[in-house]
C-alpha positions, 0 to 999 in steps of 0.5 A: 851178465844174461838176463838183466837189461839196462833200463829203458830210462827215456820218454816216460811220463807221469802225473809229474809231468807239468812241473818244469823242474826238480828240488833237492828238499828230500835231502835236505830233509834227511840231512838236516835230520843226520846232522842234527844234534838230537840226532840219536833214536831209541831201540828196543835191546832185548836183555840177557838177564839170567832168569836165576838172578831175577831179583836183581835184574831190571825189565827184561827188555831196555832201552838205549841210544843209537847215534843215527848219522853214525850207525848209518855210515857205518852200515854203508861203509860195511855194505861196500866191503862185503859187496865184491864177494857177492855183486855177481851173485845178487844180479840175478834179473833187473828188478833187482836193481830197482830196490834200495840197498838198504831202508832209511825209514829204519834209520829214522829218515821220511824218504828215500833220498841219500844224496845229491849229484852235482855237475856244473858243466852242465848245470846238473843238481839232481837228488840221489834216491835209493833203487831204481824204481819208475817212481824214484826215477821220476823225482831225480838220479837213482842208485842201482841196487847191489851197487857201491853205496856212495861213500867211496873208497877202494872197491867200489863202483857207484852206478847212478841212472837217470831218464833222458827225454823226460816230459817236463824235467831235465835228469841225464839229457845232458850228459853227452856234454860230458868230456874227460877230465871233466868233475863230478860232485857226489854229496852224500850226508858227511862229505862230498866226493869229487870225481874225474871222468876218465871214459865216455861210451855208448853200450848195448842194453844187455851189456851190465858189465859198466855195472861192476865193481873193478879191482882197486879202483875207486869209481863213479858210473852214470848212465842213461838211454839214448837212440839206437837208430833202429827204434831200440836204445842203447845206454850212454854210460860215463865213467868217472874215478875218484880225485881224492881217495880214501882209506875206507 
């Protein structure tokens, strides 16, 4: 696609810059919130009371009870199958991709962490936050806008950058260590998904086509910035399959 660069996700600095570390606590948070037994909220219905029967009616507006644990996975789930017919479409520009496909806030969650990103080869447990936005980049992995929400299934393509060379923490420097047949853990809020890295290469910054869904396939794609040699980045992109699939 013309138009969109991938990010140039290395040497950024910021007021996190002397903290030596990253923390997993904003997932916890919301999971221990999806997974709670009270994990239901309240919502406003309007009502469809015929005004000719008001005298029977009750209030015009109601309450009911939404499950939030299912009502989330089930708006991830309907998002990853309408996405094909559209991704090509919606990728207009990169900011674009710095945007959260959808806002957890609604679903009653303090922040915008919706997973966790786990490789033991490289001792690698990084938070997942929702779009790709500076500020989300300096707190962990982020997912990429208009890309599969991390559930899986047939016809998606997860894309999860991460900065390299990041004053102070470690995100994807490391992911140059990677080989085929290596494992990737994705945690989301339900289960974990495994994955097995399938391809390893080094592409030029205009090229997005590491960001499509391809068909049939069940996929995982990393990428961060590494040099160019000539003063410019390249991206490292890591492209991993799904070990155990799902029908979704």
């Amino acid at each position: 696609m013309v138009g969109i660069t991938l990010f140039v996700i290395t040497n950024y600095t910021s007021i996190f810059d002397d903290y030596d570390g990253v923390t997993t606590a904003d997932y916890s948070t919301n999971a221990k919130i999806i997974n709670s037994s009270n994990n239901s909220k309240k919502i406003n219905k309007a009502s469809n009371t015929n005004s000719s029967n008001t005298s029977n009616s009750k209030s015009t507006n109601s309450t009911r009870k939404i499950n939030v644990s299912n009502k989330l996975y089930r708006d991830m789930v309907d998002y990853n199958k309408k996405l094909p017919a559209v991704q090509m479409k919606k990728m207009v520009n990169e900011k674009v991709l710095e945007k959260p496909f959808l806002h957890l806030s609604k679903y009653g969650l303090p922040n915008s962490c919706i997973g966790t990103i786990e490789v033991d080869k490289i001792n690698l447990n990084l938070p997942i936050y929702l779009g790709a936005s500076d500020y989300h980049m300096s707190l962990g992995a982020t997912h990429l806008n208009y890309t599969s929400a991390p559930t899986g299934g047939k016809n998606t393509n997860t894309v999860i950058g991460g900065h390299t060379g990041y004053i102070g923490r470690t995100f994807f420097d490391n992911l140059r260590s990677l080989d085929k047949g290596d494992t990737i853990k994705v945690k989301n809020f339900w289960y974990t998904l495994k994955y097995k890295v399938i391809e390893t290469k080094t592409v030029v910054k205009d090229d997005t086509s590491v960001l499509y869904i391809q068909k049939n396939k069940d996929l995982l794609t990393l990428f961060t910035c590494v040099s160019d040699r000539t003063g410019g980045f390249n991206r490292y992109v890591v492209v991993a399959e799904r070990i155990k699939q799902w029908n979704m």
